[in-house]
C-alpha positions in Angstrom: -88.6 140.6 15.2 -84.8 141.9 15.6 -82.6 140.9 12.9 -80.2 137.7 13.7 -78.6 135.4 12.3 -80.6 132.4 13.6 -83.9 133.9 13.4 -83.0 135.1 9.6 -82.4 131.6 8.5 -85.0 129.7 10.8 -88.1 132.0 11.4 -88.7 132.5 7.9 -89.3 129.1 7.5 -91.4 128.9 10.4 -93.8 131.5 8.8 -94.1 130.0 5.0 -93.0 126.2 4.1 -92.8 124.8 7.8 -96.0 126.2 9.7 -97.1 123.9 12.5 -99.7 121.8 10.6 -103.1 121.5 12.2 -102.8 117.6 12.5 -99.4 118.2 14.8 -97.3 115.6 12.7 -94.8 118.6 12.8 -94.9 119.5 16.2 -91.6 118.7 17.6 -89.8 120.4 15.2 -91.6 122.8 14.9 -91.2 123.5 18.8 -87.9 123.1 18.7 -86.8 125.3 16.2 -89.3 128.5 17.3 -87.9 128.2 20.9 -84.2 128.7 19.3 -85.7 131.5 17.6 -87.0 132.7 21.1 -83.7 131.8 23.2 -81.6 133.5 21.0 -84.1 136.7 21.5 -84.0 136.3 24.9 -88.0 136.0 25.2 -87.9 132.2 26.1 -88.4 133.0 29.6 -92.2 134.0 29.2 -93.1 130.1 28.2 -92.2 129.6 31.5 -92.1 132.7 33.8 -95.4 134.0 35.2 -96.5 137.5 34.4 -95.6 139.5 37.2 -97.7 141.5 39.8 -99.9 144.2 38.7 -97.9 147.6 39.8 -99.1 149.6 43.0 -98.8 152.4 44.3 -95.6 151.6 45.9 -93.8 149.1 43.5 -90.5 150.5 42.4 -89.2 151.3 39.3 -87.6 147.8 38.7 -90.8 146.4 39.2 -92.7 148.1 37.1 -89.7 147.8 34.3 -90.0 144.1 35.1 -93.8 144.0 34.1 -93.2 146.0 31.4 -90.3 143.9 29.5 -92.8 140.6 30.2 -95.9 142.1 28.2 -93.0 143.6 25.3 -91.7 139.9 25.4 -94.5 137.9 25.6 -96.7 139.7 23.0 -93.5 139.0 20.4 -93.3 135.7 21.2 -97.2 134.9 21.3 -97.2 136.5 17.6 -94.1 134.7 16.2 -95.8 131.1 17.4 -99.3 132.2 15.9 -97.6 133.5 12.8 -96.2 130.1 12.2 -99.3 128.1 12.5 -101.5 126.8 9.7 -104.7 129.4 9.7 -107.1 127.2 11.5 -104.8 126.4 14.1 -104.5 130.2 14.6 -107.8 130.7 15.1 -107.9 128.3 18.0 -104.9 129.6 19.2 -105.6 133.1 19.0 -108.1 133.1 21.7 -105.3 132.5 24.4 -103.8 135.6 25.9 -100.5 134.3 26.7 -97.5 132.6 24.7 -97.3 129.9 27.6 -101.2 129.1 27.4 -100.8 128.8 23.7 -97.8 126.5 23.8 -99.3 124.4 27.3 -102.6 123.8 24.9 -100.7 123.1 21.8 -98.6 120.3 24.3 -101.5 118.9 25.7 -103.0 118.5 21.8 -100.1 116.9 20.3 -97.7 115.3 23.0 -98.8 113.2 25.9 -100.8 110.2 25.8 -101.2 108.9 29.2 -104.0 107.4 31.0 -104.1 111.1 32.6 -104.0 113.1 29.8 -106.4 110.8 28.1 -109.2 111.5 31.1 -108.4 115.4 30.2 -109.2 115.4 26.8 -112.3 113.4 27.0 -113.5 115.3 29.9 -112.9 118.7 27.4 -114.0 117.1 25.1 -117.4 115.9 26.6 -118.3 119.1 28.7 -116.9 121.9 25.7 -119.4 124.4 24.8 -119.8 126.4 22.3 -120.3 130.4 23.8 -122.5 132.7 21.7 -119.9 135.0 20.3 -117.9 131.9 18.9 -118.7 131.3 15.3 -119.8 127.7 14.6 -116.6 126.9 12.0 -114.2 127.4 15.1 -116.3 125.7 17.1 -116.9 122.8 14.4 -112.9 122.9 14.1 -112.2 122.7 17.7 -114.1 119.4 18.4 -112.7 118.0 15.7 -109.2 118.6 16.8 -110.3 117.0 20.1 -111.8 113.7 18.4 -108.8 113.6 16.5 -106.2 114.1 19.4 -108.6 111.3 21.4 -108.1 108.8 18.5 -104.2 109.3 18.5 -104.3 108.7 22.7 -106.1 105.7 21.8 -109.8 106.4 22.7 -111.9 106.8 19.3 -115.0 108.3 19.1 -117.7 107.0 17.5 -118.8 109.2 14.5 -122.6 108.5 16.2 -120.9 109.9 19.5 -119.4 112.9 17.6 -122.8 113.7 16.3 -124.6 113.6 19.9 -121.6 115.8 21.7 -121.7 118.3 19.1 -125.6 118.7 19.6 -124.9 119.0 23.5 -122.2 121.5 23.1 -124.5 123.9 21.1 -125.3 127.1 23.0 -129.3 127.8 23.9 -129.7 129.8 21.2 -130.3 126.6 19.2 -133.5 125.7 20.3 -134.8 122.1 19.5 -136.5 122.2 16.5 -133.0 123.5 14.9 -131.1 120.2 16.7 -133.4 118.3 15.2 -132.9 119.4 11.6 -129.1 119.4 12.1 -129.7 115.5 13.2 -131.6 114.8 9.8 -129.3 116.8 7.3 -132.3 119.0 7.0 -131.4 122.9 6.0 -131.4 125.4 8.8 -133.3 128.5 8.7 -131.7 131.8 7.7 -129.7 133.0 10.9 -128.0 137.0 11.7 -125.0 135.1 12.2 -124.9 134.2 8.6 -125.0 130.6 8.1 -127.3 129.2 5.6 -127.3 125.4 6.0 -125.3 122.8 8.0 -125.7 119.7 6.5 -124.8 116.5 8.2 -122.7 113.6 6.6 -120.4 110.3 7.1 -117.0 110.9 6.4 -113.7 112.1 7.9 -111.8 116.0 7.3 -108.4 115.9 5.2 -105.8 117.9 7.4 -102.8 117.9 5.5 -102.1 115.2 5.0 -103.8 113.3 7.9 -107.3 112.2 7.5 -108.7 113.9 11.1 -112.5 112.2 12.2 -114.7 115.3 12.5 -117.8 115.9 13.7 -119.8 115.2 10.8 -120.9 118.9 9.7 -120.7 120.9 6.7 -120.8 124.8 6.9 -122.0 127.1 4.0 -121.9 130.3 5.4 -123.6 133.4 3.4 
């Protein structure tokens, strides 16, 4: 990032003692003082500018100057924010192209509560699946971010409930006999993908320090 004064004293911090926390009791500030970093680079415009047209053709040389300068600016301001996040935020954050659609996620997480937002959430919550290319710990992470972010709106989910959505968000690749192992706490067998044995347990995750509900699954990978 280009050397100024504001980003010397603030983005530093962003990146060691004052990374957004995976719990989002920081959030606010944390927003606040990455999009001063941003306005005073001049990239705060991409959080809310679309990208522009692909070029043709015939698109001038303005144009295609325009689209260039949005990529530049929105790639440095997509890895300041996930630079300044906690590592398993990142992870869950890394998978959106865009600064915007990592900072309209991150807002929907950790900001509004309505009756709206809560119908969003549970309706992501209750219909996420889990593709075959993700590995289970994101996966395992992400529902638990969205139990946890349905608590704080004011709709808990049981841990029972946890345990049932997580079976139905599993891809086909885990057949029935595997589901029902997972159910009993029973070891899994061997997989390519490298994990050894989910066992299932009561109990709730420590993020930071909030205690986040999660959904009930320990990972030992290989």
């Amino acid at each position: 990032m280009e050397s100024t004064k504001l980003t010397q004293l603030v983005y530093p911090e962003l990146i060691t003692t004052e990374k957004l926390k995976v719990d989002g009791s920081n959030f606010f500030t944390w927003k606040s003082k990455i999009k001063l970093v941003f306005c005073e680079l001049g990239i705060t415009y991409v959080l809310k500018d679309p990208k522009p047209a692909e070029p043709t053709d015939d698109s001038s040389k303005e144009k295609l100057e325009s689209l260039d300068k949005w990529v530049s600016d929105d790639r440095r301001c997509r890895f300041a924010m996930l630079f300044a996040m906690e590592n398993d935020l990142f992870q869950l954050c890394n998978r959106h192209t865009t600064a915007k659609s990592i900072m309209d996620y991150l807002t929907l997480m950790y900001v509004s509560t309505s009756l709206t937002t809560r119908m969003i959430l549970f309706s992501k919550y209750t219909e996420h699946k889990m593709s075959e290319e993700t590995p289970i710990n994101d996966h395992l992470m992400e529902m638990g971010l969205m139990a946890y972010q349905l608590k704080k709106a004011g709709l808990p989910i049981s841990q029972d409930m946890q345990v049932v959505l997580l079976m139905n968000s599993l891809p086909d690749s885990w057949d029935t006999e595997n589901c029902e192992r997972l159910k009993r706490g029973r070891n899994l067998p061997r997989r390519s993908r490298g994990i050894t044995r989910v066992v299932l347990r009561a109990g709730v995750i420590h993020v930071g320090s909030a205690a986040m509900p999660k959904p009930i699954v320990l990972i030992t990978d290989k």
